[in-house]
Backbone bond lengths (Angstrom), bond angles and torsions (degrees), N, CA, C in turn:
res aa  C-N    CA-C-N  psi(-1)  N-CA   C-N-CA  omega(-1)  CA-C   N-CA-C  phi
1 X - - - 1.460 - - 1.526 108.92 -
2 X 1.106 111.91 125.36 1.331 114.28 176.69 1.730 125.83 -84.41
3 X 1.422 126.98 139.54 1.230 124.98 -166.25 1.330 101.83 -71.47
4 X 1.204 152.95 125.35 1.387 140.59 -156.13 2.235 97.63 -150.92
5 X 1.260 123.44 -8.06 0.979 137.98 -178.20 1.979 115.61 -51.71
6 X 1.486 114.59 117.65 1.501 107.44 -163.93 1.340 100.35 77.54
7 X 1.322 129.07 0.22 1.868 95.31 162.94 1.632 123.36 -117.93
8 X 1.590 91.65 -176.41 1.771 91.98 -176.17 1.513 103.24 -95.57
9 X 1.470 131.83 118.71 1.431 130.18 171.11 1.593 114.12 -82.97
10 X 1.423 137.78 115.93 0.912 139.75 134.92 1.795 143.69 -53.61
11 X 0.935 102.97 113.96 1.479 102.33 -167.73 1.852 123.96 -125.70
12 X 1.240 127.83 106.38 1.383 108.45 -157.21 1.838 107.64 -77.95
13 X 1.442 111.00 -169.78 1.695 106.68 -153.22 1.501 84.70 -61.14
14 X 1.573 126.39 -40.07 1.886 112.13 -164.39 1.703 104.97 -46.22
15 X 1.116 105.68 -33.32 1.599 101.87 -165.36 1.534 122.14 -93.37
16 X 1.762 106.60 1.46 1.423 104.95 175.74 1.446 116.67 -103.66
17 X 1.442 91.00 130.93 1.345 130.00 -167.61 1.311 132.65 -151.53
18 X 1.203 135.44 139.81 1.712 131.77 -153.91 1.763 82.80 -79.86
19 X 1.049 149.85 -32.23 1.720 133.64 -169.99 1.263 83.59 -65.92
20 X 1.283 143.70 -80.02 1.213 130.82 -137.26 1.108 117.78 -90.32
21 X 1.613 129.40 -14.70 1.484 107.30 142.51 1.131 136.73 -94.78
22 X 1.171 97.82 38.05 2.112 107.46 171.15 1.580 95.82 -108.91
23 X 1.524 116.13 -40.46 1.259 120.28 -177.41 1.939 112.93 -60.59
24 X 1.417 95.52 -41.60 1.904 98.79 167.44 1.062 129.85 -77.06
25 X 1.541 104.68 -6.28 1.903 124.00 172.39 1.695 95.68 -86.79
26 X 1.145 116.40 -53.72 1.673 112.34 -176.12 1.286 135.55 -52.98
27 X 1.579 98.52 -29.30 1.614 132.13 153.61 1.593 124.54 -66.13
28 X 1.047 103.44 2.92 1.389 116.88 -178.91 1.878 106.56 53.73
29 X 0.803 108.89 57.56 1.469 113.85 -179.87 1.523 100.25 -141.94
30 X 1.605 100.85 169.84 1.544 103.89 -164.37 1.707 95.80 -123.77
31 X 1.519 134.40 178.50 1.453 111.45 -145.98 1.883 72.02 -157.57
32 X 1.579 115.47 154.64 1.513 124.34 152.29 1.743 98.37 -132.50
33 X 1.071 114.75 114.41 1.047 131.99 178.31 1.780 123.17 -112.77
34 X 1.400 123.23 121.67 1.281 118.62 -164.60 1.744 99.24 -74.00
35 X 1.481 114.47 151.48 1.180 122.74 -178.77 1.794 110.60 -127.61
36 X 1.162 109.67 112.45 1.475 131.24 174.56 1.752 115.27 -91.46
37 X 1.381 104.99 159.58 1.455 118.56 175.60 1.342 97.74 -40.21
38 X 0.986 148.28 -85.13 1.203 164.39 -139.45 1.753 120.46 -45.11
39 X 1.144 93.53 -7.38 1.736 123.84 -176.15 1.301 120.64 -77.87
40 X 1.658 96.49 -18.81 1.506 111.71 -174.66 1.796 133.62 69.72
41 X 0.995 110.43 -106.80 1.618 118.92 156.74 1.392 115.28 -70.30
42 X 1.073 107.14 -63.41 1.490 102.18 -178.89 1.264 131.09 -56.85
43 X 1.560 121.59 -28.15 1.596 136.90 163.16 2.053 100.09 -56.41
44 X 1.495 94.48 -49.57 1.924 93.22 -169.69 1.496 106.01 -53.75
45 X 1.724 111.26 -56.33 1.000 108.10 -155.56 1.635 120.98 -68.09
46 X 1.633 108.08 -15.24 1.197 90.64 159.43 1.152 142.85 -97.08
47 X 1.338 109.22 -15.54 1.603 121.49 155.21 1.030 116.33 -58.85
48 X 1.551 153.09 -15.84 1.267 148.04 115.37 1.740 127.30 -18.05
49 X 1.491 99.33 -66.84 1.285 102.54 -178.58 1.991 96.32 -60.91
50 X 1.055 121.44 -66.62 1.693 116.99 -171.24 1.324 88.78 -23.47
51 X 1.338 108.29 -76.46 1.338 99.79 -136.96 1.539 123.88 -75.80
52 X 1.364 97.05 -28.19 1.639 82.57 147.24 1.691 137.71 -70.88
53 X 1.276 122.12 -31.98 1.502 111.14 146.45 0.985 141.08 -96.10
54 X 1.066 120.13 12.61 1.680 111.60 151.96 1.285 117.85 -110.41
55 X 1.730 137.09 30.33 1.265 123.17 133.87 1.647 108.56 -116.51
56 X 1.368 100.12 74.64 1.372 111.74 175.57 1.574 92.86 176.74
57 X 1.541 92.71 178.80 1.451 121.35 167.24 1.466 127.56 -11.88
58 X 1.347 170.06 -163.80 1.107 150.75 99.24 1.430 111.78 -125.04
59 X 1.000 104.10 31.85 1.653 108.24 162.27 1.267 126.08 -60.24
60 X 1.541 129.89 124.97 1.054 142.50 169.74 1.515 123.24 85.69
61 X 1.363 89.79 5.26 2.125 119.98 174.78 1.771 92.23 -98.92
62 X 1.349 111.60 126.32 2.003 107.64 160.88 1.097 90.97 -95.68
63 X 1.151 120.36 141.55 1.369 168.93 169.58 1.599 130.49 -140.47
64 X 1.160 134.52 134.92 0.942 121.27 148.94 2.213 123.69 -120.26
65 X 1.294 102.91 144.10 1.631 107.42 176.91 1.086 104.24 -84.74
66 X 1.890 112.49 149.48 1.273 116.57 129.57 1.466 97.54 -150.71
67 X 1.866 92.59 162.31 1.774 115.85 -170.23 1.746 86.22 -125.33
68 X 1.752 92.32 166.30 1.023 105.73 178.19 1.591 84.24 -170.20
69 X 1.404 101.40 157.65 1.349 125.38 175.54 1.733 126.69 -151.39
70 X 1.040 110.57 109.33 1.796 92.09 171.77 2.238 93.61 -142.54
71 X 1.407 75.08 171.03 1.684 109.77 -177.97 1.138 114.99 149.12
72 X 1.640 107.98 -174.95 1.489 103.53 177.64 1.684 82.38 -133.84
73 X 1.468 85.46 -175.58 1.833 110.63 178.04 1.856 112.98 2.11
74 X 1.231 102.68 -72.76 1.771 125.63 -157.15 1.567 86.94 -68.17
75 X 0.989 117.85 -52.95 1.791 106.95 -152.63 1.794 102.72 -146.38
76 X 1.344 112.56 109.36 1.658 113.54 -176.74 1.747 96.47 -117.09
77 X 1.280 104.26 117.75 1.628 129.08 -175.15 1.773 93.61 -85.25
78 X 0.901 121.07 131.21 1.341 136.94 146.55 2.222 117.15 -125.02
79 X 1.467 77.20 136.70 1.395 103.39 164.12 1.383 151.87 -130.59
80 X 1.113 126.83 114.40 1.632 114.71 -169.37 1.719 118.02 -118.61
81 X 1.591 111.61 134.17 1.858 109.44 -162.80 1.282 84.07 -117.64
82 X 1.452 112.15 140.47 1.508 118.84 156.00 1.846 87.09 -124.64
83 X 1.554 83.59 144.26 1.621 116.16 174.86 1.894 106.85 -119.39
84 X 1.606 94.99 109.36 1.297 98.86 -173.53 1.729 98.89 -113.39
85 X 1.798 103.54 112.40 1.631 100.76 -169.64 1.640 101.73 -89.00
86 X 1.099 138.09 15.39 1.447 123.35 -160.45 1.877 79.21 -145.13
87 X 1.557 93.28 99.65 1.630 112.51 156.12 1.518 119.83 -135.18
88 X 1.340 92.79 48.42 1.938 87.81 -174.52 1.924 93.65 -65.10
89 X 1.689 109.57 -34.64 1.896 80.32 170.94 1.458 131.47 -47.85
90 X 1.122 128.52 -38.08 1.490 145.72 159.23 1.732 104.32 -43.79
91 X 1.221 110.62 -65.75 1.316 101.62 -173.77 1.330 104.54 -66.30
92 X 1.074 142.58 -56.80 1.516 136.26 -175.77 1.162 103.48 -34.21
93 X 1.646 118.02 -53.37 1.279 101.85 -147.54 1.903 106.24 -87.13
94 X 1.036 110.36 11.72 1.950 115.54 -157.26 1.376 86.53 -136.29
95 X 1.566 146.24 -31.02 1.247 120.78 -175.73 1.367 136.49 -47.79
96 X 1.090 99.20 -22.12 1.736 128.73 -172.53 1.582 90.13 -62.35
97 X 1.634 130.81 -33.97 0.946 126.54 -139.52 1.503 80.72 -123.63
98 X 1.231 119.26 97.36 1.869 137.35 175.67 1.429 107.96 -34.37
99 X 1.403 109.38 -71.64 1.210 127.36 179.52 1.777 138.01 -17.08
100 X 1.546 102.66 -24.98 1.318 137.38 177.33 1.276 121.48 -75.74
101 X 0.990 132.98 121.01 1.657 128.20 167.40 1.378 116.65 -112.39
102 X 1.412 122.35 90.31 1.929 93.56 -155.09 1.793 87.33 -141.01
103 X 1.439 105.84 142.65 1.318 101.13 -175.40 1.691 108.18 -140.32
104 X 1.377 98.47 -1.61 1.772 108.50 -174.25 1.199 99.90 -159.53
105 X 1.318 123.76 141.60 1.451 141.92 156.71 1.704 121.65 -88.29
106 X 1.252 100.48 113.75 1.312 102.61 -171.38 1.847 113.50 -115.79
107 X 1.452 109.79 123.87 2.084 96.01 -166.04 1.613 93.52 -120.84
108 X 0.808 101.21 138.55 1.918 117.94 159.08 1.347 140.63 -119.38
């Protein structure tokens, strides 16, 4: 078992799954996990919420941005993360569903 306590776990879409982020919640660690169609409700509903607030306004949503960009000449990568900490809609609507460990919404 690995000491994993105070950190951030990365996990790509093969590895997301409610065992293993309940198992990195039990560990007292916190998890960013990619989220695909395949999620069902929980994939819609937040691609719903994005996209209705983030091509608009974000007033009265906390959030915080950040961008970043690097490359050279041939190929310049840009990226931008919003961290949205206030999803009790999310939780309301998925608590029912145990399986979940979710305490922040994170989009890229």
């Amino acid at each position: 078992m690995l000491d994993i306590e105070g950190s951030i776990i990365t996990v790509d879409v093969m590895g997301y799954q409610y065992k293993i982020a309940n198992q990195i919640v039990r560990n007292k660690a916190d998890y960013m996990l990619a989220l695909k169609g395949n999620q069902g409700e929980f994939h819609d509903d937040i691609i719903f919420f994005l996209d209705t607030h983030l091509t608009k306004d974000l007033t009265g949503i906390s959030y915080v941005k950040t961008q970043d960009m690097e490359g050279d000449y041939s190929c310049i990568e840009q990226r931008q993360l919003w961290l949205v900490n206030d999803i009790h809609w999310l939780l309301e609507r998925h608590l029912s569903d145990p399986r979940w460990a979710v305490s922040q919404l994170w989009s890229f």
